[in-house]
C-alpha positions as a printed Julia matrix, in Angstrom:
446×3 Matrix{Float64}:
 -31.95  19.72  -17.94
 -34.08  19.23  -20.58
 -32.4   17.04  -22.85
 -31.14  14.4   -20.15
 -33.83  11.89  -20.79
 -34.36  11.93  -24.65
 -32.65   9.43  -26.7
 -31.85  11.92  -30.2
 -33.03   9.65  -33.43
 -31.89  10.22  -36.89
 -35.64  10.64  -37.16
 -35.83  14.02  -35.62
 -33.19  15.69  -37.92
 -35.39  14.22  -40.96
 -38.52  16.04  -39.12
 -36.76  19.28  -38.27
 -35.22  19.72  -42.23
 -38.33  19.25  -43.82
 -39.64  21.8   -41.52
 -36.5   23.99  -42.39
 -37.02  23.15  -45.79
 -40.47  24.51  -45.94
 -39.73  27.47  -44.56
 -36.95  28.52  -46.81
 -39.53  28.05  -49.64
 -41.62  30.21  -48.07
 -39.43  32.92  -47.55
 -38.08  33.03  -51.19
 -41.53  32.63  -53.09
 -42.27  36.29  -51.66
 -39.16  37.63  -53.94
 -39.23  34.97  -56.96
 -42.57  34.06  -57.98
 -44.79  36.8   -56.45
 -43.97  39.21  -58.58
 -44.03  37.12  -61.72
 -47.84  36.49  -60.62
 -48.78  40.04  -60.28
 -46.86  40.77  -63.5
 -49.02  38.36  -65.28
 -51.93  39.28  -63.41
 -52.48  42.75  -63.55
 -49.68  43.34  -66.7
 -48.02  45.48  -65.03
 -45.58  45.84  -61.55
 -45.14  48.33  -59.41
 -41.01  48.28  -58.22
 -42.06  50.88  -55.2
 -44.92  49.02  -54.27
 -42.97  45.26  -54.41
 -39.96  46.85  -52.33
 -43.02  48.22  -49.73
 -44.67  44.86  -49.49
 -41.08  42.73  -48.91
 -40.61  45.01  -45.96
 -43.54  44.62  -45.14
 -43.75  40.87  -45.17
 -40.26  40.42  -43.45
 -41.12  42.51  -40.19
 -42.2   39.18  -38.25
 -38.53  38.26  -38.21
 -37.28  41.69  -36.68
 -39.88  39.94  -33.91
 -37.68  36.58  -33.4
 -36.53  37.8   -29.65
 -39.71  38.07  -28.47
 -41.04  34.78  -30.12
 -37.72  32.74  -28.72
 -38.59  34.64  -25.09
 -42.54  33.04  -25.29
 -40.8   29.98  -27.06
 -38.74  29.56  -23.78
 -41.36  30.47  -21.39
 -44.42  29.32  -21.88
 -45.43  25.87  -22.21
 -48.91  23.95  -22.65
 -49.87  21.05  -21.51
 -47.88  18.03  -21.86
 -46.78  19.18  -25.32
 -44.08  21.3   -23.44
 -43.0   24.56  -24.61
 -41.78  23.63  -28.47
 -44.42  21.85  -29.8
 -47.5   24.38  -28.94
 -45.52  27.19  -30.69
 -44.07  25.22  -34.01
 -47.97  23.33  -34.6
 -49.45  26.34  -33.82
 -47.23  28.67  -36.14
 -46.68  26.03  -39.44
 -50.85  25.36  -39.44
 -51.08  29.5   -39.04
 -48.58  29.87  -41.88
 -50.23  26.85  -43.92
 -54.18  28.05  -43.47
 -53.14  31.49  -44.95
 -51.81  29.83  -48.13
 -54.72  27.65  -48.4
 -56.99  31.03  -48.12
 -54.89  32.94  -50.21
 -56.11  31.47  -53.97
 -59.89  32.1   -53.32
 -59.18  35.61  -52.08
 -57.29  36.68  -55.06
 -59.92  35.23  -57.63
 -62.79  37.43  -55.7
 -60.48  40.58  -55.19
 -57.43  40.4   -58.34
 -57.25  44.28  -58.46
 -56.31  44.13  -54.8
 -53.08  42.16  -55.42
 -50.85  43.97  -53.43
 -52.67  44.51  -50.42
 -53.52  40.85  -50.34
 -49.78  39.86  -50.81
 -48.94  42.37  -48.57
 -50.95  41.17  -45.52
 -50.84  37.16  -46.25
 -47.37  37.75  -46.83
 -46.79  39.42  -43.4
 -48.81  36.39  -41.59
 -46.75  33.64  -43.49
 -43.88  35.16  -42.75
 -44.96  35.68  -38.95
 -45.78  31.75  -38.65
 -42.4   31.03  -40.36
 -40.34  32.72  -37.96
 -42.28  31.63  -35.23
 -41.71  28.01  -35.62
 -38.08  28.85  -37.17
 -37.13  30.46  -33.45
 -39.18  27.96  -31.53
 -37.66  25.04  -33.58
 -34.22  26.6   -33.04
 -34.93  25.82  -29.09
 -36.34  22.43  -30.04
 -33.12  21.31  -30.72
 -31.16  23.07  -28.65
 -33.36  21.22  -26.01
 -32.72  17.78  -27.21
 -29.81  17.32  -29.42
 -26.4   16.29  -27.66
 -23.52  18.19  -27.78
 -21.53  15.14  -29.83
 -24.05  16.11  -32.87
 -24.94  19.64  -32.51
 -22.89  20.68  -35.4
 -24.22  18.03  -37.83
 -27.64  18.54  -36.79
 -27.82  21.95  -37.15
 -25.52  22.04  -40.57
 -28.56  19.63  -41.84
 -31.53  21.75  -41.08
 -29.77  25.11  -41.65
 -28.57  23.5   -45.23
 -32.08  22.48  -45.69
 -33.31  25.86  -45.34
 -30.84  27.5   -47.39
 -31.65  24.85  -50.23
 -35.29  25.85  -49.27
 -34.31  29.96  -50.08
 -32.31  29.24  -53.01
 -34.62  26.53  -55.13
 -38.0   26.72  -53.64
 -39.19  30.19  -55.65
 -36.91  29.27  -58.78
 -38.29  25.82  -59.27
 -41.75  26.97  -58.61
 -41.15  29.89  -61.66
 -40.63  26.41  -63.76
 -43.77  25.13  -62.48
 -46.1   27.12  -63.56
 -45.58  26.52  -67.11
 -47.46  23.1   -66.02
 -49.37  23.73  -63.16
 -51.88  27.05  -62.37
 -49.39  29.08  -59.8
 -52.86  29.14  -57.18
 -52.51  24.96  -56.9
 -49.17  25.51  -56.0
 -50.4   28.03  -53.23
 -52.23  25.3   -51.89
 -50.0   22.51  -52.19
 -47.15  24.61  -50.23
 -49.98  25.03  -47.67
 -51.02  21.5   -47.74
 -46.89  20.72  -46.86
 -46.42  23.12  -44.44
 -49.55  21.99  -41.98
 -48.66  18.23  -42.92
 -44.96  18.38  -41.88
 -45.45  20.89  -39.17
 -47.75  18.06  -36.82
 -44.89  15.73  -37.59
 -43.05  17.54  -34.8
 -45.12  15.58  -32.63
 -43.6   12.48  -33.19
 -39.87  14.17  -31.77
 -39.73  13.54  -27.43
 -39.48  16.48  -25.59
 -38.54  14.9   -22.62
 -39.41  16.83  -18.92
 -39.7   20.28  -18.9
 -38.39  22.91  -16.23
 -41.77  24.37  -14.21
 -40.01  27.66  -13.23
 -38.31  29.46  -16.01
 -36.59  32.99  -15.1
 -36.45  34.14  -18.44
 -36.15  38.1   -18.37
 -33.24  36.94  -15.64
 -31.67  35.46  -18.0
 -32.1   37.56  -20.71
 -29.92  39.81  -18.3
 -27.6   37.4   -17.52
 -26.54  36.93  -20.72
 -26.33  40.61  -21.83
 -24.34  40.85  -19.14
 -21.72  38.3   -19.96
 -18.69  39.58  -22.39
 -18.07  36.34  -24.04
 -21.67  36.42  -25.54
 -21.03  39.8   -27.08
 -17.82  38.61  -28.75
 -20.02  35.34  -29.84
 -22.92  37.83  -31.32
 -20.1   39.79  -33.14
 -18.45  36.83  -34.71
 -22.32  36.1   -35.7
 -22.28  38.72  -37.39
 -19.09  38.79  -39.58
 -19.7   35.62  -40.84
 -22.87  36.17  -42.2
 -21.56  39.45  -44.76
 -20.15  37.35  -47.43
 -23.76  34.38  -47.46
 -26.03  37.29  -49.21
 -23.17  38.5   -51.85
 -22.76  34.28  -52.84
 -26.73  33.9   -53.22
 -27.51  36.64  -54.75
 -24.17  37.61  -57.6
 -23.14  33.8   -58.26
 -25.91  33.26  -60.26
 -26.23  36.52  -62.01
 -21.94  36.2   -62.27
 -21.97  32.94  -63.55
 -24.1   33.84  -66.5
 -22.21  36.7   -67.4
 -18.56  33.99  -67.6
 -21.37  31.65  -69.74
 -21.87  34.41  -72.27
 -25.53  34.27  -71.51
 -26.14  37.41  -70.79
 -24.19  41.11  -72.32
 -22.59  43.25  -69.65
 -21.25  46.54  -70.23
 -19.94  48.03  -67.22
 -22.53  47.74  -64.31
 -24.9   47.41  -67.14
 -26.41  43.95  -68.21
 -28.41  43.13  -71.47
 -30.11  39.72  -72.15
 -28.22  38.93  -75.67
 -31.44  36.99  -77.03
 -34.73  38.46  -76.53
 -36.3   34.65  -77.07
 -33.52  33.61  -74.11
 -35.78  32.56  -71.1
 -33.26  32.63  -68.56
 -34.95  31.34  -66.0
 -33.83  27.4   -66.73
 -30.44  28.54  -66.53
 -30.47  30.36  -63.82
 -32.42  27.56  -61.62
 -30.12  25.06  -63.07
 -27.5   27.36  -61.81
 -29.03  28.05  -57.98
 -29.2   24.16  -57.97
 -26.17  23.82  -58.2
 -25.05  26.61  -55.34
 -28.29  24.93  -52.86
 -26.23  21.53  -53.62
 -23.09  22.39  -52.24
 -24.93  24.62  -49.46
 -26.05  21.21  -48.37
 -22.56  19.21  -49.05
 -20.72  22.16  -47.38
 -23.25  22.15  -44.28
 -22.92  18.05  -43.94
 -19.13  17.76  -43.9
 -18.38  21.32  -41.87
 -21.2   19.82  -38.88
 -19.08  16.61  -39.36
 -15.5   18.16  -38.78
 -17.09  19.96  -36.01
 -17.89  17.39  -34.13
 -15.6   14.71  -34.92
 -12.77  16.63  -34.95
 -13.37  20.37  -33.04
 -15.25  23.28  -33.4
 -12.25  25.35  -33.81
 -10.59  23.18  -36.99
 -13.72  23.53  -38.9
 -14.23  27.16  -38.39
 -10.56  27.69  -39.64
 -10.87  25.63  -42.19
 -14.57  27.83  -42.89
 -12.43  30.74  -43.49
  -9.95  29.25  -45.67
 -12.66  27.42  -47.95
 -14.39  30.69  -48.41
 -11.57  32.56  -49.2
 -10.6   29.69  -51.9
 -14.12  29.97  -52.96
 -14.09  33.64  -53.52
 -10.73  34.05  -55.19
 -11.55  30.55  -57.68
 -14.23  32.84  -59.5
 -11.45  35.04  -60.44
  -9.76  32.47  -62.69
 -10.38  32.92  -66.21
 -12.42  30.53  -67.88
 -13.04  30.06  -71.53
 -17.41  30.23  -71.81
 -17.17  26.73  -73.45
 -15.96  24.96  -70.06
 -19.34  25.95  -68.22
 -18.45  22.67  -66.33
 -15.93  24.14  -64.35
 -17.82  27.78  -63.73
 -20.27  25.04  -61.95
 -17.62  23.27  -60.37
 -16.47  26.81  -58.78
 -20.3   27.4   -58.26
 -20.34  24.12  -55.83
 -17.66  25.16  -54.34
 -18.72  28.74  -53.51
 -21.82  27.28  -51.94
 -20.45  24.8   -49.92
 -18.03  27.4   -48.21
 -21.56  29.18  -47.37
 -22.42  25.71  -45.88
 -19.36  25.16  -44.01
 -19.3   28.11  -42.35
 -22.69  28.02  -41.21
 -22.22  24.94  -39.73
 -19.44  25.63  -37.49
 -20.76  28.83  -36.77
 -23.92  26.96  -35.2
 -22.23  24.14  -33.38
 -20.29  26.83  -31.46
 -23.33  29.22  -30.72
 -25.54  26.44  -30.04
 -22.54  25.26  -27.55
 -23.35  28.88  -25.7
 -27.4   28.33  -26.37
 -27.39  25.51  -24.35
 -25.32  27.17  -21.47
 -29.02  28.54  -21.02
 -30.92  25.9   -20.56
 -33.99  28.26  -19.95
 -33.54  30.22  -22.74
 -31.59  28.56  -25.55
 -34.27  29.67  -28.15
 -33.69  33.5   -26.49
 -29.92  32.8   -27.17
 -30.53  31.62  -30.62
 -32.59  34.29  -31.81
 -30.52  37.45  -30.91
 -27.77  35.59  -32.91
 -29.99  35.43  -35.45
 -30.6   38.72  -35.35
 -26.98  39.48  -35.47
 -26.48  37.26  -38.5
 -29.52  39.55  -40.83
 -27.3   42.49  -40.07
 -23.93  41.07  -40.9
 -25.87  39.82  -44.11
 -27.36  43.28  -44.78
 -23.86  44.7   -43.71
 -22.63  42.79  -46.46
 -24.59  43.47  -49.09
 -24.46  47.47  -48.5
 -20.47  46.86  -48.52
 -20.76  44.98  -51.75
 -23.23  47.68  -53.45
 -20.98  50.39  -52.54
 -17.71  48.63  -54.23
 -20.0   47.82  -56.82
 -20.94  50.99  -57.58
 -17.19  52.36  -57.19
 -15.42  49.44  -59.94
 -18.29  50.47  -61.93
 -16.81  53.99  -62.38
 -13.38  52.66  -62.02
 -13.7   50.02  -64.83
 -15.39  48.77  -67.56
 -14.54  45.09  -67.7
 -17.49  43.27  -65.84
 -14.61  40.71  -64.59
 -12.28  43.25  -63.18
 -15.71  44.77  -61.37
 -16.31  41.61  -59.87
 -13.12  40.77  -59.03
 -12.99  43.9   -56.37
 -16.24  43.0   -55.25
 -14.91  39.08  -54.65
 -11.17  40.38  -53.36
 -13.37  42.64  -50.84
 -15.52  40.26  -49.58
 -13.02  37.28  -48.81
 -11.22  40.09  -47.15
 -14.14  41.06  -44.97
 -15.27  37.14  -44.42
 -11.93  36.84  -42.52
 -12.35  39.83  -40.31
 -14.75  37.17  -38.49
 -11.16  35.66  -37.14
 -10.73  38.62  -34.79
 -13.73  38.16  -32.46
 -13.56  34.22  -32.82
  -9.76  33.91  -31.58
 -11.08  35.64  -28.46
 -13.51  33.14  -27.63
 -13.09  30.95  -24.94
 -12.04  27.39  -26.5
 -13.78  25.83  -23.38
 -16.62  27.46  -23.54
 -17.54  25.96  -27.41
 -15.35  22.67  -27.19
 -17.08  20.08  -25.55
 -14.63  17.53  -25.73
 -12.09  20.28  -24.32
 -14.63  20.1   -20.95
 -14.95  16.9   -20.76
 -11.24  16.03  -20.62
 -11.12  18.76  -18.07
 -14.15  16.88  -16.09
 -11.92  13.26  -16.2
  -8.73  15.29  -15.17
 -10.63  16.62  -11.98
 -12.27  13.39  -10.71
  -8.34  11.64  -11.68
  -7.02  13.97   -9.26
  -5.96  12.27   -5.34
């Protein structure tokens, strides 16, 4: 096994969230600031030519199975089969950012194309190391802190999504946007080669992974674990991308009428708000994913994904209480709490999938990706549920509230449909301390 002789340091979860970190940031700046630059650049943007270039620029991650497959394969050298991939990918990821400011001073009418296809190689070397990272610790982290270690780094990376591109939109009122290019480059390489200083401990030498990949299409209880993937990932997209937008409305910030929303000062710059706002979501993210990983493994995996369920539930149905605009305090109190349910869940959610991960110890990143790949389409699930009742209270009615309040009352509804494929797990197969007992009941037997 790989993990057998590593000693896991507080250390490594440090190394591994930065890394997360990073990589939210890049994903977001693609949808936040990008456009903002082009704007500003060219004084004009193209909506059909921005929605080409994000699907463009995400395609790499439709790619994760095959990088967790080479991930779990292929090793070099004594750096095993982790490090080769994440170095490799984060300095791949980090050179086109550094290249990326000189290009568009010599070529600014070509701002699209040049997004377009850095974009797509960022976004390449970011799932790369995301997937091969995913193994990494799947490798080396004990069962005992599975759940907090990977609420920290997914936390991490949702704080990464949610700030990174928002705080960089307030940074560029005091530093040129192209320094920032580099400086996200600069991080990315830097804390990318910090991986080295996480053990790998020995390596297998003969890895079956297609024979595995088999094995664990095969097997039921992985297709009721990639189902309950999926279902709770429909309500994350709804909370990061309507809170904000939501919140703003209750703040009397913004006008709405109907689905129909009208800034209310054209002076308003919106964009402190808002960020102050996202903070405030990316902080209980982080809360949410600390204290869910902790339940998980101090207490079981099962009590923190029940209590997932009901805190997201509570979350969605607290936005619903009418608040006077004048108490903004508690709109962010309800705010925190919305994001920490997205927290919670996602750390119970990986404590038990990692649980099955490491059942393969020859292909844990394999494991890891197709849930991944589960999760984008429970999130995209969700947010083509939520634009359809959207669009349907819109006709319905003209309050903005009652609107949203289908939309919430929908989605806390759909979050627990998750319950169904989770209550026919296998307890042993995602409670260690369940096996364990079982182990000491065997060798007390006569």
């Amino acid at each position: 096994m790989n993990k057998t002789n590593v000693e896991y340091k507080s250390l490594y979860t440090g190394v591994f969230s930065l890394n997360y970190f990073v990589q939210g940031i890049n994903q977001s700046i693609f949808t936040t600031v990008v456009p903002i630059y082009i704007l500003n650049l060219l004084g004009v943007v193209d909506t059909v030519a921005i929605a080409s270039m994000g699907s463009i620029i995400m395609i790499p991650f439709v790619l994760k199975l095959i990088f967790g497959l080479i991930s779990d394969k292929v090793e070099i050298g004594k750096l095993g089969r982790r490090k080769p991939w994440i170095i490799g990918a984060t300095n791949f990821a980090g050179i086109m950012w550094l290249i990326l400011p000189p290009i568009l001073f010599s070529n600014p009418w070509a701002a699209y194309s040049i997004f377009t296809l850095v974009g797509f190689f960022v976004m390449f070397g970011t799932a790369f190391s995301d997937t091969s990272m995913d193994g990494f610790i799947m490798d080396i982290c004990p069962k005992n802190l599975l759940g907090r270690v990977t609420g920290a780094v997914w936390g991490f990376r949702s704080m990464g999504i949610i700030t990174g591109g928002l705080v960089i939109l307030l940074l560029i009122n005091i530093i040129p946007v192209e320094t920032i290019f580099i400086f996200l480059g600069i991080i990315t390489i830097i804390f990318g080669w910090l991986i080295l200083l996480i053990k790998h401990g020995e390596t297998m030498k003969d890895r079956e992974i297609l024979s595995n990949l088999k094995i664990i299409f095969k097997r039921k209880e992985n297709w009721k674990v990639f189902f309950f993937s999926m279902f709770m990932a429909v309500v994350d997209g709804v909370i990061f991308l309507f809170i904000a937008l939501y919140i703003l409305i209750r703040a009397g910030l913004v006008n709405p009428v109907g689905a129909t929303i009208e800034i209310l000062d054209e002076d308003l710059n919106l964009y402190y708000p808002q960020a102050f706002i996202t903070l405030i979501v990316s902080l209980g993210v982080l809360a949410g994913a600390f204290i869910g990983g902790r339940v998980a493994d101090k207490v079981s995996r099962r009590v923190a994904t029940f209590s997932s369920f009901i805190l997201t539930t509570s979350a969605l149905l607290l936005l619903l209480i009418p608040v006077p605009s004048n108490l903004v305090f508690i709109l962010l109190i309800f705010t925190f709490i919305a994001g920490s349910s997205s927290g919670w869940s996602n750390s119970a959610f990986s404590s038990i999938s990692g649980e099955y991960a490491q059942q393969y110890p020859e292909a844990p990143g394999t494991y890891l990706s197709l849930c991944t790949s589960f999760i984008n389409f429970g999130t995209l699930m969700g947010l083509s549920f939520t634009a359809q009742i959207f669009s349907t209270a819109s006709t319905l009615f003209i309050d903005v509230l009652a609107i949203y309040a289908t939309v919430f009352i929908f989605m806390a509804f759909l979050s627990n449909i998750a319950i169904i494929p989770f209550l026919t797990l296998d307890k042993h197969q995602y409670e260690y301390k369940l096996r364990e007992e079982s182990s000491i009941k065997e060798m007390l037997k006569p």
